[in-house]
ModelCIF file with pLDDT and N, C-alpha, C, O atoms, coordinates in Angstrom:
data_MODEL
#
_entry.id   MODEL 
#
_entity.id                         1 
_entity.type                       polymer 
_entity.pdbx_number_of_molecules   1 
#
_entity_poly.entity_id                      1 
_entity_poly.type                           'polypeptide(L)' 
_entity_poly.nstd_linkage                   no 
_entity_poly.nstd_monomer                   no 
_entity_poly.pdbx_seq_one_letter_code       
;(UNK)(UNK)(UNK)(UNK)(UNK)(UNK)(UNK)(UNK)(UNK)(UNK)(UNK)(UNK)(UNK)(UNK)(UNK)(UNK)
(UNK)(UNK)(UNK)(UNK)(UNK)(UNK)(UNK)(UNK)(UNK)(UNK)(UNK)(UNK)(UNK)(UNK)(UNK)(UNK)
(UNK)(UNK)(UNK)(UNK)(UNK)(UNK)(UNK)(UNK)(UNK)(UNK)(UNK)(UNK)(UNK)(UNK)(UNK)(UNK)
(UNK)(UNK)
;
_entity_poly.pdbx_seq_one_letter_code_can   XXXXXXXXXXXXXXXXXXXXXXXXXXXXXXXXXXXXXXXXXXXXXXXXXX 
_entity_poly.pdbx_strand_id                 A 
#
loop_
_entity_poly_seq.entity_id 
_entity_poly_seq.num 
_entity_poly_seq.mon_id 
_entity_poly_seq.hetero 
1 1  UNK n 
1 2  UNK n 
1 3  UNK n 
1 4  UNK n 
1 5  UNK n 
1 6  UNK n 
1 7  UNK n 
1 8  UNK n 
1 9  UNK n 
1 10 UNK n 
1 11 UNK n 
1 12 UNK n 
1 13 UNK n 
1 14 UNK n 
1 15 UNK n 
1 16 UNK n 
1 17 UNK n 
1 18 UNK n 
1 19 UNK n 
1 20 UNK n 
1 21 UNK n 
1 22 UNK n 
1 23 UNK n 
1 24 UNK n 
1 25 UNK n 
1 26 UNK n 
1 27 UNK n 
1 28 UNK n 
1 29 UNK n 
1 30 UNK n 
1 31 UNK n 
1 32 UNK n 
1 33 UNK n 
1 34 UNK n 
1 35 UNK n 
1 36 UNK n 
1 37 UNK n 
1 38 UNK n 
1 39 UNK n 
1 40 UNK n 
1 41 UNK n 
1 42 UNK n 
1 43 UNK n 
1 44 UNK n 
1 45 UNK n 
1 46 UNK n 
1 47 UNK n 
1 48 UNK n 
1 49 UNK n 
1 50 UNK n 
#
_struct_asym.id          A 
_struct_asym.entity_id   1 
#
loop_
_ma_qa_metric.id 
_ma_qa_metric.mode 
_ma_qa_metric.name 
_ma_qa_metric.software_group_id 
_ma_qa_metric.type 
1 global pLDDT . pLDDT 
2 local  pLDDT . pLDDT 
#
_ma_qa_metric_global.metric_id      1 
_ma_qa_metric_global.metric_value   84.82 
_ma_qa_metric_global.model_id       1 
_ma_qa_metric_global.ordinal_id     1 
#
loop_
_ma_qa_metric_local.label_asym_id 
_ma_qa_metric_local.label_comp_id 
_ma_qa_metric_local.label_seq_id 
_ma_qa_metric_local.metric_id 
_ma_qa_metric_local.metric_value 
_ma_qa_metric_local.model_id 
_ma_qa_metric_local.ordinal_id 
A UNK 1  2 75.00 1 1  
A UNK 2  2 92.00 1 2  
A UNK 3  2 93.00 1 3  
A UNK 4  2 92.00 1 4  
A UNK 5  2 93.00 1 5  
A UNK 6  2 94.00 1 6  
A UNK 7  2 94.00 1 7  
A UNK 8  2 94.00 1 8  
A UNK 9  2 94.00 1 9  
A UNK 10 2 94.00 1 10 
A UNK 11 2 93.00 1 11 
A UNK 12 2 92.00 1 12 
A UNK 13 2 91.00 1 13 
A UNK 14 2 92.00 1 14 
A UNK 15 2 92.00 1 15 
A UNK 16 2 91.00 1 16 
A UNK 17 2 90.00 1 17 
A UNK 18 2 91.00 1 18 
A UNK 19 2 91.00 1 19 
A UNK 20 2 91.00 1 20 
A UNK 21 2 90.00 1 21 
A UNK 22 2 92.00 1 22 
A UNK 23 2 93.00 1 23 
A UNK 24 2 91.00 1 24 
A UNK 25 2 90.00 1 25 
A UNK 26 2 92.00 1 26 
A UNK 27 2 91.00 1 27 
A UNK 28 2 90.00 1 28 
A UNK 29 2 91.00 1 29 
A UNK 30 2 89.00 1 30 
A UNK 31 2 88.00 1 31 
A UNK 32 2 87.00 1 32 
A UNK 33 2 90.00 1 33 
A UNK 34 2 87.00 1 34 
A UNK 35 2 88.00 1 35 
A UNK 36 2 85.00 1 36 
A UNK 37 2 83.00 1 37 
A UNK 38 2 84.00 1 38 
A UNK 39 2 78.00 1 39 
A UNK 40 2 76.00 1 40 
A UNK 41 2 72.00 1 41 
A UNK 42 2 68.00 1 42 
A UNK 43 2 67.00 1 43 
A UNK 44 2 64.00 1 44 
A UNK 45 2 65.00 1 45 
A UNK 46 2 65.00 1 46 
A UNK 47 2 64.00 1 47 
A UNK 48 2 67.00 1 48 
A UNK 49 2 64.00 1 49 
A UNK 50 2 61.00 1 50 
#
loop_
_atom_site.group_PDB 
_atom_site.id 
_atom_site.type_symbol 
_atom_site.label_atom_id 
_atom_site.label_alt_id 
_atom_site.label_comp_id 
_atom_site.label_asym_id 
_atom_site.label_entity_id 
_atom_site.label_seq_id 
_atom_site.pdbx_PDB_ins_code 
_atom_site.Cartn_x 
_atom_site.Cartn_y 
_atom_site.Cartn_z 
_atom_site.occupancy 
_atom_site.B_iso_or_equiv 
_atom_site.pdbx_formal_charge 
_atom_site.auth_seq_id 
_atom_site.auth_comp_id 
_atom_site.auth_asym_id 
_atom_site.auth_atom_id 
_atom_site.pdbx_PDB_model_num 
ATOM 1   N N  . UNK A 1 1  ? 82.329  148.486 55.334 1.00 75.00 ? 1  UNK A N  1 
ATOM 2   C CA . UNK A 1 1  ? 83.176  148.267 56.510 1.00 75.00 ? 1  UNK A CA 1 
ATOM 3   C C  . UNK A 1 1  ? 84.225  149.364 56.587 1.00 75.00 ? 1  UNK A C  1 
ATOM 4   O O  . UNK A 1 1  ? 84.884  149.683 55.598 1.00 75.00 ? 1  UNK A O  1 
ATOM 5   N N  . UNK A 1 2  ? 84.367  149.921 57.748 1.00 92.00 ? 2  UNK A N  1 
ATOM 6   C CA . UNK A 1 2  ? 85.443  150.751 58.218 1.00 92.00 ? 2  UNK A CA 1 
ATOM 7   C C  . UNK A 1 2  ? 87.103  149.641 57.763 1.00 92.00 ? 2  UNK A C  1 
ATOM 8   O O  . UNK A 1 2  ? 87.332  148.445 57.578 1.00 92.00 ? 2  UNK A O  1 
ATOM 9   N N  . UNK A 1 3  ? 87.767  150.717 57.758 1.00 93.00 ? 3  UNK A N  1 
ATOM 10  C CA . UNK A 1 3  ? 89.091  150.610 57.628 1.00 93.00 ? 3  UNK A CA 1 
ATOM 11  C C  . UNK A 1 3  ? 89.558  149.917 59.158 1.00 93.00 ? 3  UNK A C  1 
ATOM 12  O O  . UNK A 1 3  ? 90.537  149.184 59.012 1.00 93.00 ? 3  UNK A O  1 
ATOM 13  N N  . UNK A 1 4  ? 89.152  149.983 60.331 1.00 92.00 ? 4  UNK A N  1 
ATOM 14  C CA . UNK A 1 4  ? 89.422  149.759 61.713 1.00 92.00 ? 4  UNK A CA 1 
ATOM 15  C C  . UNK A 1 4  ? 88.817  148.622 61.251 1.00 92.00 ? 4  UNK A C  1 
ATOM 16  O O  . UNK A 1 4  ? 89.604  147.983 60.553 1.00 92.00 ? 4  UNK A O  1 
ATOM 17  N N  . UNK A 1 5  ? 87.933  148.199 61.334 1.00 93.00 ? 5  UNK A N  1 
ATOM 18  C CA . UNK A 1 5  ? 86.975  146.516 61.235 1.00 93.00 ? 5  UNK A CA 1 
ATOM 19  C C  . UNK A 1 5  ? 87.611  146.419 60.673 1.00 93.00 ? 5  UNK A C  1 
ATOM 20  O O  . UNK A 1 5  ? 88.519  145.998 61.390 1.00 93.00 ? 5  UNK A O  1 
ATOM 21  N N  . UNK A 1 6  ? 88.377  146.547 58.677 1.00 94.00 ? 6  UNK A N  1 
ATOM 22  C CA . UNK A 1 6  ? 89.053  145.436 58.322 1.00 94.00 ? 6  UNK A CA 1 
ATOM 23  C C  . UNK A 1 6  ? 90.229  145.234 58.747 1.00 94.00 ? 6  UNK A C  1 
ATOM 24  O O  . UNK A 1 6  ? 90.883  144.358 58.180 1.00 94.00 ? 6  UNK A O  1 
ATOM 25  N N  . UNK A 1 7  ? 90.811  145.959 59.827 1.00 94.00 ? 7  UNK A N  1 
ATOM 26  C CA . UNK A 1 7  ? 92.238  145.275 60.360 1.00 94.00 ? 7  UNK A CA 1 
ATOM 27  C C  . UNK A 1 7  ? 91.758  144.522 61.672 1.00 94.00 ? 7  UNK A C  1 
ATOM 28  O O  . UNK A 1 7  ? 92.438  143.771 62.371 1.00 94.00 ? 7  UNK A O  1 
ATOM 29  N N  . UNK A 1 8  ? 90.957  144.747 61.777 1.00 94.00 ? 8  UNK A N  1 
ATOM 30  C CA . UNK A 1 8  ? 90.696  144.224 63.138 1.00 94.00 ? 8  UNK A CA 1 
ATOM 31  C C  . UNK A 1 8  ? 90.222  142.657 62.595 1.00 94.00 ? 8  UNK A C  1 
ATOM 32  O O  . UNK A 1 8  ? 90.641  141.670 63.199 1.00 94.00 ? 8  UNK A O  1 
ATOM 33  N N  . UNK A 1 9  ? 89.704  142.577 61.916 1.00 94.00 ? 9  UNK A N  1 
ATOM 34  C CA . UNK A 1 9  ? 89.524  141.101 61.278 1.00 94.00 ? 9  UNK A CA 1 
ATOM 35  C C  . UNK A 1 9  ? 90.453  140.473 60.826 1.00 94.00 ? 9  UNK A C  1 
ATOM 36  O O  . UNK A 1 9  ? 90.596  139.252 60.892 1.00 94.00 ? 9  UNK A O  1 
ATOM 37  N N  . UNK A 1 10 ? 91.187  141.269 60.312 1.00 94.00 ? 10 UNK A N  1 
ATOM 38  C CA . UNK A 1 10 ? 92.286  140.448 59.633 1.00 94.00 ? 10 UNK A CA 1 
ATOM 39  C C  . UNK A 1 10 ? 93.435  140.079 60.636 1.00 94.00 ? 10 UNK A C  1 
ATOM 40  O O  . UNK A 1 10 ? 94.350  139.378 60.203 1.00 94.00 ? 10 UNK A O  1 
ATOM 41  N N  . UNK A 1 11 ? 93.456  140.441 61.776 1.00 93.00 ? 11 UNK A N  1 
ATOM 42  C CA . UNK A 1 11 ? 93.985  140.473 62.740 1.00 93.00 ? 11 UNK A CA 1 
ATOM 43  C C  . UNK A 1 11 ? 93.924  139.163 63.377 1.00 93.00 ? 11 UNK A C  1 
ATOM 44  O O  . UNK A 1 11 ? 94.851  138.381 63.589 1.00 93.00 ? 11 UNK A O  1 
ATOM 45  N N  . UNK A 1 12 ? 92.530  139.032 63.683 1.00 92.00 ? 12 UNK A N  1 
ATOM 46  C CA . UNK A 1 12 ? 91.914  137.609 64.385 1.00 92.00 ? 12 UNK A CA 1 
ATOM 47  C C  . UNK A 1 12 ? 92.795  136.888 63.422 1.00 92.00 ? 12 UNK A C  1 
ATOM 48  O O  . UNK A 1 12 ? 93.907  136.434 63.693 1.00 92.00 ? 12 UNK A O  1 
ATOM 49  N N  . UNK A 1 13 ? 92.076  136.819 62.057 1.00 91.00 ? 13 UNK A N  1 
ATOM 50  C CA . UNK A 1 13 ? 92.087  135.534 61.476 1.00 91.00 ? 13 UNK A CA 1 
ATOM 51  C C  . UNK A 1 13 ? 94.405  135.246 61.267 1.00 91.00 ? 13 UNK A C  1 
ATOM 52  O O  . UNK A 1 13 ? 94.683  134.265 60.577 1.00 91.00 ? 13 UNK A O  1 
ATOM 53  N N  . UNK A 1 14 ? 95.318  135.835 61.679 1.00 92.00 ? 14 UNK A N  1 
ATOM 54  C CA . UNK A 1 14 ? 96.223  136.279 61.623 1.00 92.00 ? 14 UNK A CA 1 
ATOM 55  C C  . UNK A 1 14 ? 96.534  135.189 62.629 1.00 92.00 ? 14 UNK A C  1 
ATOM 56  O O  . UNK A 1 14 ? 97.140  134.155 62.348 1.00 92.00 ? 14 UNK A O  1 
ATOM 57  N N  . UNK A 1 15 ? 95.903  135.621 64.243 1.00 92.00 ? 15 UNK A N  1 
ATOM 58  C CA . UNK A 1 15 ? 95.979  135.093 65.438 1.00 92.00 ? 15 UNK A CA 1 
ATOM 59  C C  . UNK A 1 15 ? 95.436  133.073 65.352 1.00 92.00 ? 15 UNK A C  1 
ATOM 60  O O  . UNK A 1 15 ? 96.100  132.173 65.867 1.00 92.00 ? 15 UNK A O  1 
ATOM 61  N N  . UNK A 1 16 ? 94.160  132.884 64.598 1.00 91.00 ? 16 UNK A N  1 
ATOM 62  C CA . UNK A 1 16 ? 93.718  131.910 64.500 1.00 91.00 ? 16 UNK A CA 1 
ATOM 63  C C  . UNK A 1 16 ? 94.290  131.059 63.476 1.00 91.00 ? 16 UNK A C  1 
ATOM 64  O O  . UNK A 1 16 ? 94.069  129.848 63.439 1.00 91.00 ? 16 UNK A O  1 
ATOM 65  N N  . UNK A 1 17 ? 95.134  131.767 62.516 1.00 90.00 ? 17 UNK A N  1 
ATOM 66  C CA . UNK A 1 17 ? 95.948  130.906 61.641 1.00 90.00 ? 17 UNK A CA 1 
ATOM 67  C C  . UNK A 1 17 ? 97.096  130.645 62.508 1.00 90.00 ? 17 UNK A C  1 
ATOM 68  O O  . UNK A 1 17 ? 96.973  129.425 62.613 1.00 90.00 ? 17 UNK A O  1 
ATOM 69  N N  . UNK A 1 18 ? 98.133  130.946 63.207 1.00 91.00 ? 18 UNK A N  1 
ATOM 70  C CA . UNK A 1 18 ? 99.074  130.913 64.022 1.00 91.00 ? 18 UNK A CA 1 
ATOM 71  C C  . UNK A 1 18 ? 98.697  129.466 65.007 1.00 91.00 ? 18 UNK A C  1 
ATOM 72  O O  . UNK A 1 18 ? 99.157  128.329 64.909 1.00 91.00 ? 18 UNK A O  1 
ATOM 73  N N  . UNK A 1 19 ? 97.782  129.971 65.869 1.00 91.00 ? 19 UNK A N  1 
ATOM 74  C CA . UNK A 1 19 ? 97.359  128.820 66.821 1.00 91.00 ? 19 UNK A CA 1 
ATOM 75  C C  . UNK A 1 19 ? 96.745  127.640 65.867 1.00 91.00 ? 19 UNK A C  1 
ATOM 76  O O  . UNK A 1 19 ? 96.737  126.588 66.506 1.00 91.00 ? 19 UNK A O  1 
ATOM 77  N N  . UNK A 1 20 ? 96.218  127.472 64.515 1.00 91.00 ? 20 UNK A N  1 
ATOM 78  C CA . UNK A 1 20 ? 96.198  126.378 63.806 1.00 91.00 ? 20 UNK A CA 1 
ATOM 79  C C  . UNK A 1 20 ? 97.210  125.554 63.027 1.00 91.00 ? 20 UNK A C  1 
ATOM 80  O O  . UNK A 1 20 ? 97.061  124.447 62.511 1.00 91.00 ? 20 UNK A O  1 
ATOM 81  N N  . UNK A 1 21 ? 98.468  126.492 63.067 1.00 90.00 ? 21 UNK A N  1 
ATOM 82  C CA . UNK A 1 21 ? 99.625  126.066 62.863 1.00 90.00 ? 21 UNK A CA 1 
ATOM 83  C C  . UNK A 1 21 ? 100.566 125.088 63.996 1.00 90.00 ? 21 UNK A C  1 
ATOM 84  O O  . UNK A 1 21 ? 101.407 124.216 63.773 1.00 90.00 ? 21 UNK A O  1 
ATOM 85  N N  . UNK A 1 22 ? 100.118 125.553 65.072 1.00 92.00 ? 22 UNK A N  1 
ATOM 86  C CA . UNK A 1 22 ? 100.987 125.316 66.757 1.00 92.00 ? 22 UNK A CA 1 
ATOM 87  C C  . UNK A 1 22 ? 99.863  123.768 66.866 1.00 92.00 ? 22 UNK A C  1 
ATOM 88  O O  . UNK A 1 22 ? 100.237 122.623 67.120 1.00 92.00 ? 22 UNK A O  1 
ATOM 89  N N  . UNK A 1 23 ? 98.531  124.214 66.597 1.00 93.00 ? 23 UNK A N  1 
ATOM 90  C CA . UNK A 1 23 ? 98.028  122.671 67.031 1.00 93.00 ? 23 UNK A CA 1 
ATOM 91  C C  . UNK A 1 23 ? 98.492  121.431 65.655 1.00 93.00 ? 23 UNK A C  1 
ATOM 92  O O  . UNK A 1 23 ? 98.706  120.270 66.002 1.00 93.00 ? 23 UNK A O  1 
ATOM 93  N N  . UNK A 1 24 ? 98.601  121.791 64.246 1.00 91.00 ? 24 UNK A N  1 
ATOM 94  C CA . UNK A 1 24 ? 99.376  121.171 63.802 1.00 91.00 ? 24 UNK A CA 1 
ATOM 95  C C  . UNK A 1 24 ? 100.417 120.220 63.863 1.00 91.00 ? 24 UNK A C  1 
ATOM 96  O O  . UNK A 1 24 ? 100.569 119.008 63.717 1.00 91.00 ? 24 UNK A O  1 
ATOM 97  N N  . UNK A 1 25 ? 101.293 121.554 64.225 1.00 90.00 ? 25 UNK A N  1 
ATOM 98  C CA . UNK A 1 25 ? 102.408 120.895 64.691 1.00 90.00 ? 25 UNK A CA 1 
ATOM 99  C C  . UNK A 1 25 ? 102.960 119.750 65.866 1.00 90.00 ? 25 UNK A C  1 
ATOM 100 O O  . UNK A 1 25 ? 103.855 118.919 66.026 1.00 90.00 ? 25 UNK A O  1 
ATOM 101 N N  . UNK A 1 26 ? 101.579 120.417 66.669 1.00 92.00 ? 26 UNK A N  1 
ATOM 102 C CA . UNK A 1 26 ? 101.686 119.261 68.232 1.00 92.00 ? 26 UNK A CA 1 
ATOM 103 C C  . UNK A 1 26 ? 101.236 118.134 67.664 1.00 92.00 ? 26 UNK A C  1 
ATOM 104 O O  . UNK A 1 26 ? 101.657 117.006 67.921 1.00 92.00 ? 26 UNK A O  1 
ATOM 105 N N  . UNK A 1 27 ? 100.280 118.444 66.795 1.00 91.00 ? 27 UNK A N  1 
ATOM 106 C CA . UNK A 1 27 ? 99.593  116.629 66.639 1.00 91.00 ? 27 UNK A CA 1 
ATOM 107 C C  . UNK A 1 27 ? 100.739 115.896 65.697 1.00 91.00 ? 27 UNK A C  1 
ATOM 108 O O  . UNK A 1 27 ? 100.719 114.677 65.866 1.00 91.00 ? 27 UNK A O  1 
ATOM 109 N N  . UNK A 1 28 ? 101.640 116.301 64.833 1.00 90.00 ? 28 UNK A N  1 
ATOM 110 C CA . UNK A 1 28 ? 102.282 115.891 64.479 1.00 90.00 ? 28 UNK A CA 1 
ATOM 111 C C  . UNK A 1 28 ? 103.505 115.240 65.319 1.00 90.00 ? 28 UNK A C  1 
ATOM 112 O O  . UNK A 1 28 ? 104.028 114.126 65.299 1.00 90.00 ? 28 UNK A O  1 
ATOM 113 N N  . UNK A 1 29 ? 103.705 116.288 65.981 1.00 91.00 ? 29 UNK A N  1 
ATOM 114 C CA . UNK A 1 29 ? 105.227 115.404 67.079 1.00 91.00 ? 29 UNK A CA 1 
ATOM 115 C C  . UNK A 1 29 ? 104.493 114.663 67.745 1.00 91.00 ? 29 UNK A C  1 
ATOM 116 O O  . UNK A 1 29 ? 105.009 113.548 67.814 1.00 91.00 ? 29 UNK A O  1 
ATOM 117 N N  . UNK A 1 30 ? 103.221 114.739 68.451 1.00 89.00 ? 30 UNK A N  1 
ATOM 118 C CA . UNK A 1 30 ? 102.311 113.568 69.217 1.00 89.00 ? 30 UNK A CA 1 
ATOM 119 C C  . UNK A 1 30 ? 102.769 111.905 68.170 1.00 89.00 ? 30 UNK A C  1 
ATOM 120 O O  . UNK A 1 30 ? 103.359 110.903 68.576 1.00 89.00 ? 30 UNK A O  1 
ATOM 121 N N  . UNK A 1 31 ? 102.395 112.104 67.239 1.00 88.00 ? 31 UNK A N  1 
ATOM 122 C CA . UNK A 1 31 ? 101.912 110.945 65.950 1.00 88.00 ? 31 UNK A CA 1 
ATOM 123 C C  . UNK A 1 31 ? 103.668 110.422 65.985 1.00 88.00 ? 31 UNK A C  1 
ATOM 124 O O  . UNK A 1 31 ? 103.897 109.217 66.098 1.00 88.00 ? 31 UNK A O  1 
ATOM 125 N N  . UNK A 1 32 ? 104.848 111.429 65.879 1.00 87.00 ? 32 UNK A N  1 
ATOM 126 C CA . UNK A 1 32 ? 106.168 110.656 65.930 1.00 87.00 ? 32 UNK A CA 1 
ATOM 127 C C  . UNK A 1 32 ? 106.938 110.716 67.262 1.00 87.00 ? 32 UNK A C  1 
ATOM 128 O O  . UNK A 1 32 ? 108.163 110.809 67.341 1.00 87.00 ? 32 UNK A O  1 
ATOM 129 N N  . UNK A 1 33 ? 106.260 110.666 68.085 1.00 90.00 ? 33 UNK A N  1 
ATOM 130 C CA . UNK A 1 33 ? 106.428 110.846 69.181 1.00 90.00 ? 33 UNK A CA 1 
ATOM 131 C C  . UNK A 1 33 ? 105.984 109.177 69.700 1.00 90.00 ? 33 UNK A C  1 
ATOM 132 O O  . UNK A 1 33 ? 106.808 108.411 70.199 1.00 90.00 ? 33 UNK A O  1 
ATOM 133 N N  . UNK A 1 34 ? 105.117 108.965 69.559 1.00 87.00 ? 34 UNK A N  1 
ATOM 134 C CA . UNK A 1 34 ? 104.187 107.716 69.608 1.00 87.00 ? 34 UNK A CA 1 
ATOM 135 C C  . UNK A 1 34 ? 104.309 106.610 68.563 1.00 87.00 ? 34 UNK A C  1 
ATOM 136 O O  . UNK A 1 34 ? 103.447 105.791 68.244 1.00 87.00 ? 34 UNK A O  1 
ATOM 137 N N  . UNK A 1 35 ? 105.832 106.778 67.987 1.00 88.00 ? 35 UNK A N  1 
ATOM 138 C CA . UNK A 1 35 ? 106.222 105.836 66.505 1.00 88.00 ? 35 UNK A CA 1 
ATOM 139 C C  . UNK A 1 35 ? 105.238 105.665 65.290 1.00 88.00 ? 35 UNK A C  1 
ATOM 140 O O  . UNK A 1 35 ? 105.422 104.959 64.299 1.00 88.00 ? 35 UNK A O  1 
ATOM 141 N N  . UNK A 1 36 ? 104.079 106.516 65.596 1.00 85.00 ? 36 UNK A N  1 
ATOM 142 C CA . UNK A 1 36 ? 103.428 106.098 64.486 1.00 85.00 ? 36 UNK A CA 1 
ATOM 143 C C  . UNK A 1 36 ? 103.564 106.148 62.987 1.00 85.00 ? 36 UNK A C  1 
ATOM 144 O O  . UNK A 1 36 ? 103.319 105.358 62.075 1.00 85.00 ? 36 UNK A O  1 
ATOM 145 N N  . UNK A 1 37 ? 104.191 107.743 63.098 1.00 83.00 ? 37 UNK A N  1 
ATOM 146 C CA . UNK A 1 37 ? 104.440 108.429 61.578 1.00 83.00 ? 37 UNK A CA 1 
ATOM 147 C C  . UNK A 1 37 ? 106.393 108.128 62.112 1.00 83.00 ? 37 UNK A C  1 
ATOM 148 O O  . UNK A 1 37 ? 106.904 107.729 63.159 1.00 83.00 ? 37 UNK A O  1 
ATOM 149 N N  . UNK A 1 38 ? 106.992 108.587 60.715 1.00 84.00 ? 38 UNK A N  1 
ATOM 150 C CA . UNK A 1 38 ? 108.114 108.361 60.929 1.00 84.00 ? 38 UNK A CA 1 
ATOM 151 C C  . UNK A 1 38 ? 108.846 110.239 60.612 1.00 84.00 ? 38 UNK A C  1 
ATOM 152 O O  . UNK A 1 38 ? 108.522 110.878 59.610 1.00 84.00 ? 38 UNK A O  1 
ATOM 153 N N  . UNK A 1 39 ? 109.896 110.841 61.785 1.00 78.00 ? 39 UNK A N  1 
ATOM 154 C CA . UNK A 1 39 ? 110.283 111.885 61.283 1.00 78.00 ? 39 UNK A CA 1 
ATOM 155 C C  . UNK A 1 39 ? 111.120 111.877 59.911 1.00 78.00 ? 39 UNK A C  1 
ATOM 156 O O  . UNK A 1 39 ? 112.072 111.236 59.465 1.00 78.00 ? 39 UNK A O  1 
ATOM 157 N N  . UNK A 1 40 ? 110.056 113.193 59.346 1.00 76.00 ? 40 UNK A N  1 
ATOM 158 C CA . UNK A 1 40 ? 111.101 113.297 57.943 1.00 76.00 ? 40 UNK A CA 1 
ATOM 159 C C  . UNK A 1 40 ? 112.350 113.705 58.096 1.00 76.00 ? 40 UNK A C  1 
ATOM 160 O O  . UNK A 1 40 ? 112.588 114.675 58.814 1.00 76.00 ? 40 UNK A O  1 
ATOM 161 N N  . UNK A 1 41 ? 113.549 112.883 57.306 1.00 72.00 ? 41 UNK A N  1 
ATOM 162 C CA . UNK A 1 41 ? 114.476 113.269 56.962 1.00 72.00 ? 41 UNK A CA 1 
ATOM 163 C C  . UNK A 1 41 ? 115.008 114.669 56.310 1.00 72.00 ? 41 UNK A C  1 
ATOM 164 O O  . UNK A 1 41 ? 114.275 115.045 55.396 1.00 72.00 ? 41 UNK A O  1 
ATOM 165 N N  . UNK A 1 42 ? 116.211 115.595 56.597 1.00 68.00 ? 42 UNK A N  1 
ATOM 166 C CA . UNK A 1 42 ? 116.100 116.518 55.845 1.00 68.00 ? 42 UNK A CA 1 
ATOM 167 C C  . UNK A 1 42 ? 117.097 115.670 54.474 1.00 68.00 ? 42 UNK A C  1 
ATOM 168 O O  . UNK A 1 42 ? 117.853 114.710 54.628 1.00 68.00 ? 42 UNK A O  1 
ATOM 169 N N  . UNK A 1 43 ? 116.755 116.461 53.072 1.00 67.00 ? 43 UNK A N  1 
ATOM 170 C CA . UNK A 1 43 ? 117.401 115.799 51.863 1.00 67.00 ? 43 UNK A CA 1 
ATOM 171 C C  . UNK A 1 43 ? 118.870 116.563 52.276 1.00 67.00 ? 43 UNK A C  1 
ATOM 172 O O  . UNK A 1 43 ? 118.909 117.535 53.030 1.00 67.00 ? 43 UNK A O  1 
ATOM 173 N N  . UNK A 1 44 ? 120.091 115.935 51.633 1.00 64.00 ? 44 UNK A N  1 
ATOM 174 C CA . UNK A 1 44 ? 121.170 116.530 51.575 1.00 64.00 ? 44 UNK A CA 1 
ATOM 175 C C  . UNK A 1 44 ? 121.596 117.575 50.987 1.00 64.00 ? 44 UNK A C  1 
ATOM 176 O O  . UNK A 1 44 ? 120.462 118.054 50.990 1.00 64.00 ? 44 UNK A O  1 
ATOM 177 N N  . UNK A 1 45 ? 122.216 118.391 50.470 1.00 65.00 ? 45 UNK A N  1 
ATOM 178 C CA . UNK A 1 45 ? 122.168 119.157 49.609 1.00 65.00 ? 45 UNK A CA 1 
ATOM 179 C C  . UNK A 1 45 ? 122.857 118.480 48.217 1.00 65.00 ? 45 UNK A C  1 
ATOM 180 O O  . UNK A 1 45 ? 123.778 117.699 48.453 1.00 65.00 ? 45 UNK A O  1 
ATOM 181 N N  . UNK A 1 46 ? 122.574 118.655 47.052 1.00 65.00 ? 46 UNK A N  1 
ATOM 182 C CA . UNK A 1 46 ? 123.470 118.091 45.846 1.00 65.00 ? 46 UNK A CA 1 
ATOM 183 C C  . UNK A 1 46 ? 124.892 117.979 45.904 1.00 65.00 ? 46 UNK A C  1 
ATOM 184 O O  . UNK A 1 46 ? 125.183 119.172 45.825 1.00 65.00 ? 46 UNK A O  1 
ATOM 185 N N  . UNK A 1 47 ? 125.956 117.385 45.985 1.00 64.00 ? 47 UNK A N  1 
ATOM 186 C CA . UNK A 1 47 ? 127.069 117.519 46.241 1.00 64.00 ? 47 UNK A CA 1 
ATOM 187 C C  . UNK A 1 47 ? 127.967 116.667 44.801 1.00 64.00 ? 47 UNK A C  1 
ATOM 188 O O  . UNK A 1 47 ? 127.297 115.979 44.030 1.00 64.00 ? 47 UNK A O  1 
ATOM 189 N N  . UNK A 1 48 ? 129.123 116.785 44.642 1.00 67.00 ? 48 UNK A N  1 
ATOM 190 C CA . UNK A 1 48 ? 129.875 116.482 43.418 1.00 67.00 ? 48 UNK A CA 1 
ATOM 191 C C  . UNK A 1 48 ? 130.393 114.990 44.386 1.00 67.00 ? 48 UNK A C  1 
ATOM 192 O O  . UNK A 1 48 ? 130.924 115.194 45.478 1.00 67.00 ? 48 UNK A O  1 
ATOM 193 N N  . UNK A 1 49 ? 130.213 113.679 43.944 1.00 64.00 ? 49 UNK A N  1 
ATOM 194 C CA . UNK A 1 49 ? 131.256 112.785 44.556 1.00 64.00 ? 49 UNK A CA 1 
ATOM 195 C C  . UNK A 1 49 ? 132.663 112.769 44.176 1.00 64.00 ? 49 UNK A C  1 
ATOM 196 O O  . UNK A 1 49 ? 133.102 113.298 43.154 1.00 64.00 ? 49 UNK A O  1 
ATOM 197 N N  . UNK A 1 50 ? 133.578 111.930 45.329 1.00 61.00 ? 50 UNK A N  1 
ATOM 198 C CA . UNK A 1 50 ? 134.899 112.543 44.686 1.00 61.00 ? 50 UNK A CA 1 
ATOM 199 C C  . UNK A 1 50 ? 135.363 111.165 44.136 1.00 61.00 ? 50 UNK A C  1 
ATOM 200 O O  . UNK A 1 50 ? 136.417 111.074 43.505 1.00 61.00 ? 50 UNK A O  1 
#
């Protein structure tokens, strides 16, 4: 394989990981969107009590 084909492939698969990330993400806000799943909390950071 040419040097051009392997960027050009790696390119796609670059593009097709991205848009498998975005449909991810939709089906996820769909799912807590629709109460099913519950949104995660972010953790706090460690803190000293006073």
């Amino acid at each position: 394989m040419t040097q051009i084909t392997i960027q050009q492939q790696i390119e796609v698969i670059r593009q097709a990981s991205a848009e498998a990330r975005k449909t991810k993400e939709s089906a996820r806000q769909f799912l807590i969107d629709a109460g099913i799943i519950k949104e995660e909390k972010k953790e706090k950071a460690a803190g000293t009590k006073k």
